[in-house]
N, C-alpha and C positions, 0 to 999 in steps of 0.2 A: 592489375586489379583496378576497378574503379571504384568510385563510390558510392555506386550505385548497387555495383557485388559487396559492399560491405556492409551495408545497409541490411541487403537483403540475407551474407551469412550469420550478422550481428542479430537480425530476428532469425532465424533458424538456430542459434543459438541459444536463443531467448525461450521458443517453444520447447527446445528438449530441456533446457536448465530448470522451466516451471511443468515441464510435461503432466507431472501427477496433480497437480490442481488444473490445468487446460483439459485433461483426459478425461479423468479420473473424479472431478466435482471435489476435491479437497479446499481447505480453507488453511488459510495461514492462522496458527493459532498456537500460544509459546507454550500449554501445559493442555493436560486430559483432565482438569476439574476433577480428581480424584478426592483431595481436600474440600470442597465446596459440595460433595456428593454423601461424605460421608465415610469414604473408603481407605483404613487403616494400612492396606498395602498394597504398592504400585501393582497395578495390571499388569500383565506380559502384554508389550510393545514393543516393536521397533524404531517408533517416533523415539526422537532426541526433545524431553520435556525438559524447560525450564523456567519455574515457578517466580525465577529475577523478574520476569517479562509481565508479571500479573495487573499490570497496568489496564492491559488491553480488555481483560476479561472482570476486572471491576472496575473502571473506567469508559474505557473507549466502545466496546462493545454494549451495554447500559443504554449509554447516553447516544448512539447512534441510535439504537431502538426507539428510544425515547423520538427523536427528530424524525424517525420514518414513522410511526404507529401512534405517534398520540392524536388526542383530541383536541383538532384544533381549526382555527375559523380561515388562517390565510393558509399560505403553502409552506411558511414557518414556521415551527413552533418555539414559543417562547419558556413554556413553564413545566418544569417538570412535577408531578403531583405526585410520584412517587418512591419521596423521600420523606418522611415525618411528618413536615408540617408544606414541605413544597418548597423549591427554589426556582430561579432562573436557569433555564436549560444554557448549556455548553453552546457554544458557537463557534467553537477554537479548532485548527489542527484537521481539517477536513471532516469533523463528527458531525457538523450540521449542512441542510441544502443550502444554504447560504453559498456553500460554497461551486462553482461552477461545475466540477469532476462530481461531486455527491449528487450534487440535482441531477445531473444528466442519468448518472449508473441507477440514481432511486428511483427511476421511469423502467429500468429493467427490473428489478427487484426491491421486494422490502424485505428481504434476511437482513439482517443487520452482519453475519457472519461473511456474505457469500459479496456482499458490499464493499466490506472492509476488505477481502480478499480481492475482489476486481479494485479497486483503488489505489491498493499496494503494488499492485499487479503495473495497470496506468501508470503510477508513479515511476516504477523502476524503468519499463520500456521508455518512456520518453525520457528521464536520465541519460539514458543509451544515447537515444535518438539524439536529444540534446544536445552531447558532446560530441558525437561523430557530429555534429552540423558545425557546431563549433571551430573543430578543429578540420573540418573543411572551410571553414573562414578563413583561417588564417594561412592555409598553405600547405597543412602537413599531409606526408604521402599518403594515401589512402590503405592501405596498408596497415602502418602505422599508428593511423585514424583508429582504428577496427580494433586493434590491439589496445589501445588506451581507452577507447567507450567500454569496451568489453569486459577490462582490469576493471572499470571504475562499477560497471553494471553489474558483475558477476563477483566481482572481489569480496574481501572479510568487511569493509565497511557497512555496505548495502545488506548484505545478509546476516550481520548481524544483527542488523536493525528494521527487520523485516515486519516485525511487529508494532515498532512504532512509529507510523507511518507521517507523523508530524516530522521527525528527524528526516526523514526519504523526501519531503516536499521540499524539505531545505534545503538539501543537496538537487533536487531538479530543477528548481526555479531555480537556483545560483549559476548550475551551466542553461538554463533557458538565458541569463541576463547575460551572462558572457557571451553568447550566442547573438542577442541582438546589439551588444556593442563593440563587437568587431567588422 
């Protein structure tokens, strides 16, 4: 095996692990808004809902709306006008184009859902990538390589945290830097 075959079964890996939002137009999203709609008992679903994760969906998703659709004079926005009286828009955590990955993906889409979903998305792949390049720095089999990006890409950590995508930036820039100082 090289690593160039690990590369390439760590993304075929990747396509069938995310197949249903690549195929299928899904988004990453921790609950069905059954509470926020009004509705006293859960829908028949197969989704695994969990309302711990509610961050995403009165924070994260808001405030990225906010950054792709407001009203605004530069390619920034600064002020959100739609809370009370108005605050300072969010700029943290990948929510605004500030950031490199959001500007880019906000040139394909303004969903704010389908954003957040390619970003999460971004983030996990290059995690992979990351560490398989990493730990082709340092020597280890390729093989082996494949088996450790793939624990760390696929594993309880990353999918746990699937939804908050500021925690997943921190784990891929950390092997992006171990990556460039070896």
């Amino acid at each position: 095996m090289s690593y160039r075959s690990a590369f390439f079964l760590l993304l075929g890996v990747f396509v069938l692990h995310f197949s249903r939002i690549l195929f299928y137009g899904e988004v990453i999203f921790p609950h069905d808004n059954s509470l926020e709609v009004g509705l006293s008992e859960k829908p028949n679903s197969t989704r695994i809902s969990n309302r711990k994760f509610s961050d995403q969906s009165s924070v994260f998703i808001p405030e990225l709306a906010n950054n792709l659709r407001s009203d605004r004079k530069g390619w920034l926005a600064t002020w959100n006008p739609h809370v009370q009286l108005g605050r300072a828009a969010y700029q943290v955590s990948g929510l605004s184009r500030a950031y490199l990955l959001t500007n880019a993906l906000s040139c394909l889409t303004s969903n704010p859902f389908c954003l957040h979903t390619a970003l999460v998305l971004l983030t996990v792949g290059l995690t992979g990538s990351f560490m398989l390049l990493f730990l082709r720095s340092i020597g280890i089999h390729p093989a082996a390589a494949f088996f450790a990006a793939a624990g760390l890409t696929f594993g309880t950590l990353i999918s746990y945290w699937l939804t908050f995508e500021m925690f997943l930036s921190a784990i891929c820039w950390l092997t992006c830097l171990l990556w460039l100082v070896s």
